[in-house]
N, C-alpha and C positions, 0 to 999 in steps of 0.2 A: 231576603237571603239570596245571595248568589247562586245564579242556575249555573247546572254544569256547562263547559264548553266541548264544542266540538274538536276545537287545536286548544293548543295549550300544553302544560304540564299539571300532573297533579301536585294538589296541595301537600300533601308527603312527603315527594321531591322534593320543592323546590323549600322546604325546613327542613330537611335533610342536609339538599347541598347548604343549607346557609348554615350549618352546622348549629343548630338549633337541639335539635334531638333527632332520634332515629325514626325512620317508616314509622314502627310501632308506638312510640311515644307520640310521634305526629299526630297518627289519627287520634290520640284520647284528648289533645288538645284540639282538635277538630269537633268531635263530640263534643266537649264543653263548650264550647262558644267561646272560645280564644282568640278564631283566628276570622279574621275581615279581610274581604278580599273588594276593595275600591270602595271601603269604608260599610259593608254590608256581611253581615255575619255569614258564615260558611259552616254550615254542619253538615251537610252531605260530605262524604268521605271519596265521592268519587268526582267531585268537585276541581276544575282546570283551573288554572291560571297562566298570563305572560308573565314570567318574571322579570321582562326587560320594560315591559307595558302598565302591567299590572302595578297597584299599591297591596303588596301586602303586611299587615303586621299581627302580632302576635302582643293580647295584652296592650295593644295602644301602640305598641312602637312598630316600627316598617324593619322590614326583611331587608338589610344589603346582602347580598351573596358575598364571601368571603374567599380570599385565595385559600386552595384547599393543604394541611396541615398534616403532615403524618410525621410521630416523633414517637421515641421508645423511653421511657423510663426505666432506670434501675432505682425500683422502692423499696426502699428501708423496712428494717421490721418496726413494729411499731406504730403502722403508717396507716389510717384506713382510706380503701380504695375508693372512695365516692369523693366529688366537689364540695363536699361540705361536711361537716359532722357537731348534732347536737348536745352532741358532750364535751365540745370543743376540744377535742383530740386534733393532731398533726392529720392534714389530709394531702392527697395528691394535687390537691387545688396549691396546697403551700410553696411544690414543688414545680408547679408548670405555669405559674402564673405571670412566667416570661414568655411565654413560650406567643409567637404571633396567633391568634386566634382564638374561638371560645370553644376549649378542645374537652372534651371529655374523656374516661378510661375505656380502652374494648374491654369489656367485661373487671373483673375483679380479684385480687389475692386478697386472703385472709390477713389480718392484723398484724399477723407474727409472724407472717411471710414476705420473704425478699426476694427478689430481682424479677424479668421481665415483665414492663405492663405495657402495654401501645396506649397512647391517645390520640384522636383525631378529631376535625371537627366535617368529617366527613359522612354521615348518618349512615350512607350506603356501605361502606368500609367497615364501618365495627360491626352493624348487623350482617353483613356477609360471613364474617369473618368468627360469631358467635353461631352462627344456624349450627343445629345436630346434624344434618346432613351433610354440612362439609367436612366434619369432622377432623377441624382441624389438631394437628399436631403439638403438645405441650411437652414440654423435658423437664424434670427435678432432679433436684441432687435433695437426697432423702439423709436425715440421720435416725433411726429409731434405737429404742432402748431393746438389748437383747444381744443374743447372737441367730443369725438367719442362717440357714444352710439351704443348697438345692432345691430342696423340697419347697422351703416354703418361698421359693423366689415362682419355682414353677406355680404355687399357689395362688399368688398376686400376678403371674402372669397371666394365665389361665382363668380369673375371673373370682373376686370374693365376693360373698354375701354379703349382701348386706339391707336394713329392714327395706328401702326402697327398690329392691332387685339384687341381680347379679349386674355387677363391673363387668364391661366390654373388656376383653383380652388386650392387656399392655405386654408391652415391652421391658423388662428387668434386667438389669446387672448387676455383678456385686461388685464395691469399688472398692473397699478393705473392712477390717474386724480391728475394732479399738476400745481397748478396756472395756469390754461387755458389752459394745455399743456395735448395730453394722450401718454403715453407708454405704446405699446405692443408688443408680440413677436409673429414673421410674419414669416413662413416656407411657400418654394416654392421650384417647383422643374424644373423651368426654367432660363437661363439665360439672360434673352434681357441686351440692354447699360440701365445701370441705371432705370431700371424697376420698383423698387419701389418709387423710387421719383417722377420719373411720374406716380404712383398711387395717392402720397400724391397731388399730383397736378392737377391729372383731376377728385378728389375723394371731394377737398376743403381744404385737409389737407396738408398742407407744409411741408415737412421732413426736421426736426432738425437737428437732431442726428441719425447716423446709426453705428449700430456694426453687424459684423456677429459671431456669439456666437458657432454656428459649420457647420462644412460639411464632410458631408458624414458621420457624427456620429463620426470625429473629433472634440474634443474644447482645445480649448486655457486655458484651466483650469490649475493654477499654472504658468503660464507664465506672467510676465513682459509686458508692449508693446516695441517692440524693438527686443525684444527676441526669441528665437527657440527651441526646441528640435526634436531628433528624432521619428517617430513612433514606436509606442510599436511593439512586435510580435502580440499582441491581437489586436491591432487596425488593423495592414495589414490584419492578417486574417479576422477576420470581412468582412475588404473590398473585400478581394476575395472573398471572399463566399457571399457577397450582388453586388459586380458590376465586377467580375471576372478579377481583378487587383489586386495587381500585378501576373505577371506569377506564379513568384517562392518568397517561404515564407523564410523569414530570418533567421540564424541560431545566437543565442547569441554567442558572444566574453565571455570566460573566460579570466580575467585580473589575473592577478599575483601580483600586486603591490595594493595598498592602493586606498581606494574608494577615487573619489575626493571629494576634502575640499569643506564645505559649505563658499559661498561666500556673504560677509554680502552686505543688498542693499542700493541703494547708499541714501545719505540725511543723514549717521550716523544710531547709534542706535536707533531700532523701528521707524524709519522712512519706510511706507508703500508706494509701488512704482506701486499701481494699477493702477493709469490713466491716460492719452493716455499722460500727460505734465509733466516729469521733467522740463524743461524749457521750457517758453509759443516761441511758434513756431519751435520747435525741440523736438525730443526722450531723454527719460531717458538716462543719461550718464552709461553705464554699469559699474558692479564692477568689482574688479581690478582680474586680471586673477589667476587662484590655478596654483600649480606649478604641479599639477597632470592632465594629459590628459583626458577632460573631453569630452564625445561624444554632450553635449547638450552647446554648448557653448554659450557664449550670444555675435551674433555678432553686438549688436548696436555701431553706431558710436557715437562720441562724441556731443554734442549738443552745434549749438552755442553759444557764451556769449554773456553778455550785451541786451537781446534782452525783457527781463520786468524785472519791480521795483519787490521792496519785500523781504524780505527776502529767500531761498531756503526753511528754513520749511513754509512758507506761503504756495509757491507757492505746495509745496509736498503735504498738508493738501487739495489745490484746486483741485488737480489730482484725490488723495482719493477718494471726495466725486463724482468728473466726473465718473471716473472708475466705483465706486459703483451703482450710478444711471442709467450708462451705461451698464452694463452688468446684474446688477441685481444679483450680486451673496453675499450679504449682507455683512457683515462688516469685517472678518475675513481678518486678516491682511496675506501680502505675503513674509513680511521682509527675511524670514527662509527657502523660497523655494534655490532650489538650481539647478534651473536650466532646472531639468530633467522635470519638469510637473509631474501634477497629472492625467495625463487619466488612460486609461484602460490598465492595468497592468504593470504602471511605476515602482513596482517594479523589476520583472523578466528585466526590460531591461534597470534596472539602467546605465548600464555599457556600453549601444552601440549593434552594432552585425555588422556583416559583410553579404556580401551576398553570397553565394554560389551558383557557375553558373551549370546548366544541362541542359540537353536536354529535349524540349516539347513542 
């Protein structure tokens, strides 16, 4: 067995950085006897390595460290959040599987939940980014069954019961009252399993429709559902500077060749592809790829056929108005986006970036 080193990194890090799995995950594959470090098993957890010296692998194969990845998904409903699923459901693995790197999700939405998921293949960045104590920031756009008033907005702001405890104090608003139904938009900065549906529940009110609109002061703004791009430099920074993730800040890629082609969205001309249904029970079908290398690709899979009546502009027209109502970001159409989103400073990071490794 490998003794610990004096220098070095630990074996956590450095399947971490190589976007393996998280700190936490690391070590259970350390306990098992996964991981050989110069062909001698490592079970000790406090155990060093050189990554540049060092042979590591995991399972027989060797560690390359990987440029580090940070992209945002807008997930579909329908869609479960893990790389793989044994009931062969659509999973986000379906959806990122362009994506440079072997990226995993920060954390998780529920099935019938749509929009913001980060993935990375950064171990230290999603586990940062998940701890209770950074408490990070989540927003929904809520539909429940009922009509809410004051009272019970102050209810769920103020903290529900529920059999696991009392909810930490969120943030509420009401955003309108529709045919018996209210939408608002609901910030928390906890994670429980399905947490706000068990408020709609132990509160009277039944949760519809859920979207999450941002995290961490990421959104899915200009994206498709199905669809991805990278993080801006303004957004990473941001997040370092509010939950001290990631380590190191990215440096934009100069391109030399022609900006990519806008890629027209699918349904034809001015057909709007805001809502969570190109075809009812599957993802918009993506458009057809630029021959130019594009950093924000869109890795939806295909959607299957036959599965509702209607014409395709029917069904495109019924997505619209989902999407619209679901997100609440009014009517403005997405046909012309291309890709890259619109956050916080898409344009300085039209083009991608790479990451550059140092010490720290």
């Amino acid at each position: 067995m490998a003794s610990p080193k004096s220098r070095g990194v630990r074996l956590q890090k450095i399947l971490a950085r190589a976007g393996i799995a998280s700190r936490r995950h690391a070590e259970d594959l350390i306990v098992a006897g996964r991981v050989r470090v110069n062909g001698r098993i490592a079970l000790e957890l406090g155990s060093k390595a050189d990554p540049l010296r060092d042979r590591v692998e995991v399972d027989g194969k060797r560690i390359v460290a990987e440029d580090l990845v940070y992209v945002v998904l807008h997930k579909p409903r329908g869609v479960v959040s893990t790389m793989s699923d044994p009931e062969g459901r659509l999973s986000v693995r379906d959806y990122l599987k362009d994506v440079p790197g072997r990226v995993f999700p920060v954390g998780r939405l529920d099935y019938a939940t749509s929009g913001v998921l980060l993935a990375t293949n950064d171990g230290d960045f999603g586990e940062g980014l998940l701890h209770p104590r950074r408490g990070v920031s989540k927003t929904y756009i809520v539909k429940v069954d009922g009509l809410m008033d004051p009272r019970h907005l102050t209810t769920w702001s103020e903290g529900v019961e529920l059999e696991d405890g009392k909810t930490l104090p969120a943030k509420v608003s009401m955003i309108r009252h529709e045919d018996g139904k209210t939408w608002l938009e609901l910030t928390i900065k906890e994670g429980r399993n399905q947490q706000i549906r068990r408020m709609g529940e132990a509160t009277g009110f039944p949760v519809m429709r859920l979207a999450r609109s941002s995290f961490a002061g990421v959104t899915s703004e200009g994206l498709r559902p199905g669809t991805w791009r990278p993080l801006t430099t303004a957004e990473l920074t941001a997040l370092k500077k509010e939950y001290g993730v990631p380590k190191t800040l990215p440096v934009p890629v100069q391109h030399d060749g022609p900006p990519p082609r806008r890629q027209r969205a699918p349904g034809g001309r001015g057909a709007s592809p805001r809502g969570d249904k190109g075809h009812a029970g599957g993802p918009a079908r993506p458009a057809a790829p630029s021959r130019h290398t594009s950093p924000a690709r869109t890795g939806a899979p295909r959607a299957p056929r036959g599965r509702s009546g209607g014409t395709s502009h029917e069904r495109t027209g019924q997505g619209e108005r989902e999407g619209r109502a679901e997100l609440g970001r009014g009517g403005r159409s997405l046909s012309r986006t291309t890709g890259t989103g619109g956050g916080i400073g898409a344009q300085e990071d039209a083009h991608g970036y790479r990451m550059k490794r140092g010490r720290h």
